[in-house]
C-alpha atoms as one frame of an Amber mdcrd trajectory, in Angstrom:
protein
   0.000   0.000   0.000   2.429   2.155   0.875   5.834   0.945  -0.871   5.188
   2.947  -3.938   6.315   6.325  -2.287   9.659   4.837  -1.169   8.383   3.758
   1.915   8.279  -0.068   2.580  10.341  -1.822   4.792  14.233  -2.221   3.862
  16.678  -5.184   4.079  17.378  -4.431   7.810  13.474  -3.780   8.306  13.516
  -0.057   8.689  11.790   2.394   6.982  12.983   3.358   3.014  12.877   6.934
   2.939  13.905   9.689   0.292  15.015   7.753  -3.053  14.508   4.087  -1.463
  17.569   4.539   0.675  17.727   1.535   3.060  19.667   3.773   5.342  18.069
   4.615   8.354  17.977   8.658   8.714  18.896  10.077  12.648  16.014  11.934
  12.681  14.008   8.314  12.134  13.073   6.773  15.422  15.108   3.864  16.408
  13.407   0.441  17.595  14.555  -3.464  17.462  12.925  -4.437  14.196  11.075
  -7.286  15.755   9.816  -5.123  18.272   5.859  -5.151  18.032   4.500  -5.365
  21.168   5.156  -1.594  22.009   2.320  -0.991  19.412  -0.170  -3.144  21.628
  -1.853  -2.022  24.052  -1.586  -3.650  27.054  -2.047  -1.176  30.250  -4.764
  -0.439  32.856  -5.197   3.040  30.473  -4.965   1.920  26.998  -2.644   4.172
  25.041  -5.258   6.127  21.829  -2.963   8.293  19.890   0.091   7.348  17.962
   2.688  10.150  17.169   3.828  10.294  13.505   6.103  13.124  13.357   7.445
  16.609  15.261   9.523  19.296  15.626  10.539  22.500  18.022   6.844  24.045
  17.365   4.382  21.232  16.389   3.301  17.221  17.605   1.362  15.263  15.028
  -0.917  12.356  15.784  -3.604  10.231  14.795  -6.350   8.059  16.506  -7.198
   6.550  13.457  -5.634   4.693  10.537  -9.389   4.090   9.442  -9.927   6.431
   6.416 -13.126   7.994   5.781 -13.625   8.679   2.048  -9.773   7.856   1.406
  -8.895  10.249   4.034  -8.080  10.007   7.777  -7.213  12.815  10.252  -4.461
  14.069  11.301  -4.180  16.338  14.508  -1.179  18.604  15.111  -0.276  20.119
  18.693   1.899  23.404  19.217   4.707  23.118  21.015   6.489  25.695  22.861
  10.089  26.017  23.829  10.990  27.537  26.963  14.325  27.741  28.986  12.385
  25.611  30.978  11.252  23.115  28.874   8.601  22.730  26.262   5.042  22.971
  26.816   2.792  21.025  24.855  -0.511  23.352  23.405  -4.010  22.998  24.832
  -5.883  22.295  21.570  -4.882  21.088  18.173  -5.638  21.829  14.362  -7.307
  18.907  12.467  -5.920  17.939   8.793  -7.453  15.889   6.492  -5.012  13.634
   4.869  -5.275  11.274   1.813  -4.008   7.961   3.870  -1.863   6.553   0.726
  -0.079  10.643   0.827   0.518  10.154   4.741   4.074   9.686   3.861   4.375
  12.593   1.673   2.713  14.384   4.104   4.456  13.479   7.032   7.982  14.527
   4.938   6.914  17.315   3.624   5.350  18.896   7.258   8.868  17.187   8.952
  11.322  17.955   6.517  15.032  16.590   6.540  16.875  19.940   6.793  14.772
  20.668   9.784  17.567  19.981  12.754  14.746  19.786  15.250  12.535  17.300
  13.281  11.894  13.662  13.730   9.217  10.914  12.145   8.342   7.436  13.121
   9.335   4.383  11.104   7.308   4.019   8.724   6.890   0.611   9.007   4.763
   1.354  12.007   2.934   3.077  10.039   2.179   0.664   7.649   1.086  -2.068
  10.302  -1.301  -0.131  11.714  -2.586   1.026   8.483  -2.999  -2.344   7.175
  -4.656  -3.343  10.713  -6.933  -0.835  10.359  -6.063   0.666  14.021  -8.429
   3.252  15.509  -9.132   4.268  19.183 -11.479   6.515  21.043  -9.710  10.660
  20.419  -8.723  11.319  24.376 -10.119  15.013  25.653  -6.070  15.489  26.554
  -2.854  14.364  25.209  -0.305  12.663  27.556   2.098  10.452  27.865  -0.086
   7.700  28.975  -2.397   8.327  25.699   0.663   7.648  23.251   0.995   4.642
  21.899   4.463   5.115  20.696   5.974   7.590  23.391   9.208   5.533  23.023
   9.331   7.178  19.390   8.964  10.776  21.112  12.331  12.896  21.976  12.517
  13.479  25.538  11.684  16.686  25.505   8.721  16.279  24.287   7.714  13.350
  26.252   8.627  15.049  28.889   6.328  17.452  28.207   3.699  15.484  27.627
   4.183  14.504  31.309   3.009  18.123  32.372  -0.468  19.550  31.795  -0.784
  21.878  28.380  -1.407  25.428  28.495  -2.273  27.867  26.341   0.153  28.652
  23.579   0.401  32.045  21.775   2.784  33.560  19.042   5.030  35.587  20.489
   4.625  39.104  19.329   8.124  40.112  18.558   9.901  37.052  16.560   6.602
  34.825  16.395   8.216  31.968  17.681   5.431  29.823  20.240   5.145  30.596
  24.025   2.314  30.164  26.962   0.542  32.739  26.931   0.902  35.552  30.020
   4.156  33.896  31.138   6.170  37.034  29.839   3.981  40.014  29.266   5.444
  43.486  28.647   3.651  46.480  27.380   0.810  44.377  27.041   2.285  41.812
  24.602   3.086  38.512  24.882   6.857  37.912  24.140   8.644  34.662  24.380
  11.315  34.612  27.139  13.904  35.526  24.948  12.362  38.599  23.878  11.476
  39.753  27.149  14.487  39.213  29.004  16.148  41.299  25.959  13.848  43.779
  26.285  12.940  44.448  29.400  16.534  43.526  30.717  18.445  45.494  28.275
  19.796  48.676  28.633  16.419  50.395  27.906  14.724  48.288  30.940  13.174
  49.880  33.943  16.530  50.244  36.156  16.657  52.126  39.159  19.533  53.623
  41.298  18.654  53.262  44.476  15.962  52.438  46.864  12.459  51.705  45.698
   9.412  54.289  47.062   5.853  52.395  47.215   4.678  53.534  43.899   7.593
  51.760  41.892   6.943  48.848  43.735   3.243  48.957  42.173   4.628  48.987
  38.554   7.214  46.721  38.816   7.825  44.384  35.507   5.608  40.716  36.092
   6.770  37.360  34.674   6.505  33.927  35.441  10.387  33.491  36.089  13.570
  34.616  35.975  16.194  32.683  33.473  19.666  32.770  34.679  20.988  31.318
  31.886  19.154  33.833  29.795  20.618  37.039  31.831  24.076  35.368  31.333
  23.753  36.072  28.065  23.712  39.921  28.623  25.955  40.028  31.631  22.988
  40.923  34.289  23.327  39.531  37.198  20.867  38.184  39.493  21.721  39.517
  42.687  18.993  37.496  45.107  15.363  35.254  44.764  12.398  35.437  47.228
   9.696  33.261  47.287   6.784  32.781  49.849   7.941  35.690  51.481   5.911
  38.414  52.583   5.345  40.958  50.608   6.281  44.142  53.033   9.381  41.763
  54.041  10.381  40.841  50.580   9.913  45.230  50.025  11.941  46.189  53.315
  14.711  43.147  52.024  15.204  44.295  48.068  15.694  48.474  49.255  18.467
  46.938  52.119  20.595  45.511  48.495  19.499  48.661  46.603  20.593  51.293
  49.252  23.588  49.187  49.896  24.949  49.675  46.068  24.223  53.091  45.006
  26.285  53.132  42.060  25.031  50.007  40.434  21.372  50.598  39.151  19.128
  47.584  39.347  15.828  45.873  39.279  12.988  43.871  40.918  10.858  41.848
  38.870   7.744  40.184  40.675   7.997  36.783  40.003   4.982  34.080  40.225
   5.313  33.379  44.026   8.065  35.991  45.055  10.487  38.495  43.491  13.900
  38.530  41.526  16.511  41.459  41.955  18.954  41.685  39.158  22.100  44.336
  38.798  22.740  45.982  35.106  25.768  45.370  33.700  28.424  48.141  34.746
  28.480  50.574  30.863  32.494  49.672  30.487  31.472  46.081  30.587
């Protein structure tokens, strides 16, 4: 059904892909060839979508190799990256797919020259094609609801681990990211944006001690990235969480007082504050 778009099994049992190449490309999935039982399922809370393909912004399933007037749906996820992580979407776009194009599909939605991308073997594909496998769509996608979650990077399964949020284009380089984790003249930036922004040298830095008012307009966002300031040279000077609020005040103008010639920050954090110091200008 499938071999005539250069997909049917090779001499070593992996997928063909791109020409007929028996080779088996990186970004292809890796599983013992005689390994079947992974696409069985066989727990309390029976796996109902398989993964087909990815990358750094999207997850593509199905629920059904079944196809409806030649066609069977596929579903694709947002994705988010985050210097924490990625965060897997709360809802999903439905395509309708020609089931003997999957392939095509699948390759031309998870390119080769995409770094970030990776497909399935295809001839998992195939089996449950030609099985005719279809389960019940679950309300939420998780690692438990994969079939194949062996197939899925890490990060991604990892994510799938977590509960989805609500994804949103950021609104400076458009790249995906939750929505209201990093807001700033209200728009929703990525964390890379934001930290650039609001932690560059056209932030909201003050020399010395905060009055009440500033503390009222202080920059919000879900958290702090170190590794994200290193990039910039700002330093983060001290974290408080579950502290109280006049406390945490009284505690951030004892550092700010204490350097007068260095101007810095507080940014209220979910659950606390962060204090960061601006890079000195000869830096």
């Amino acid at each position: 059904m499938f071999d005539q778009f250069g997909y049917g099994s090779g001499s070593g049992g992996g997928p063909r892909q791109h020409g007929g190449s028996t080779a088996q490309p990186a970004r292809v999935s890796q599983r013992a060839a005689d390994d079947r039982n992974a696409l069985t399922p066989d727990t309390e809370e029976t796996p109902r979508v398989f993964v087909v393909g990815g990358n750094s912004s999207t997850l593509a399933f199905v629920n059904s190799f079944v196809a409806q007037g030649g066609a069977i749906t596929a579903r694709m996820l947002p994705v988010a990256v985050t210097p924490a992580g990625a965060v897997i979407g709360d809802t999903w776009q439905n395509a309708g797919i020609a089931l003997a194009h999957l392939f095509d599909w699948v390759d031309r939605t998870f390119p080769p020259e995409d770094e970030r991308a990776f497909v399935v073997p295809g001839r998992d594909i195939e089996l449950l094609a030609r099985t005719g496998w279809h389960a019940p769509l679950p309300e939420t996608i998780t690692e438990r609801t994969v079939l194949n979650i062996e197939d899925v990077p890490d990060e991604l399964a990892d994510a799938l681990a977590l509960p989805p949020a609500p994804v949103v284009q950021c609104a400076a380089c458009r790249r995906l990211c939750v929505r209201d984790e990093f807001v700033w003249k209200e728009k929703q930036l990525c964390a890379w944006d934001y930290h650039a922004q609001v932690f560059g040298r056209r932030g909201p830095w003050r020399t010395g001690p905060y009055e009440d008012r500033h503390f009222e307009t202080l920059p919000q966002a879900s958290y702090v990235a170190p590794t994200l300031l290193a990039e910039t040279g700002v330093e983060l000077v001290m974290m408080f969480n579950a502290v109280d609020e006049a406390t945490a005040r009284a505690a951030i103008n004892v550092v700010l007082a204490g350097d007068g010639e260095r101007s810095h920050m507080a940014v209220r954090t979910t659950g606390g504050f962060s204090v960061l110091r601006e890079p000195s200008r000869d830096a």
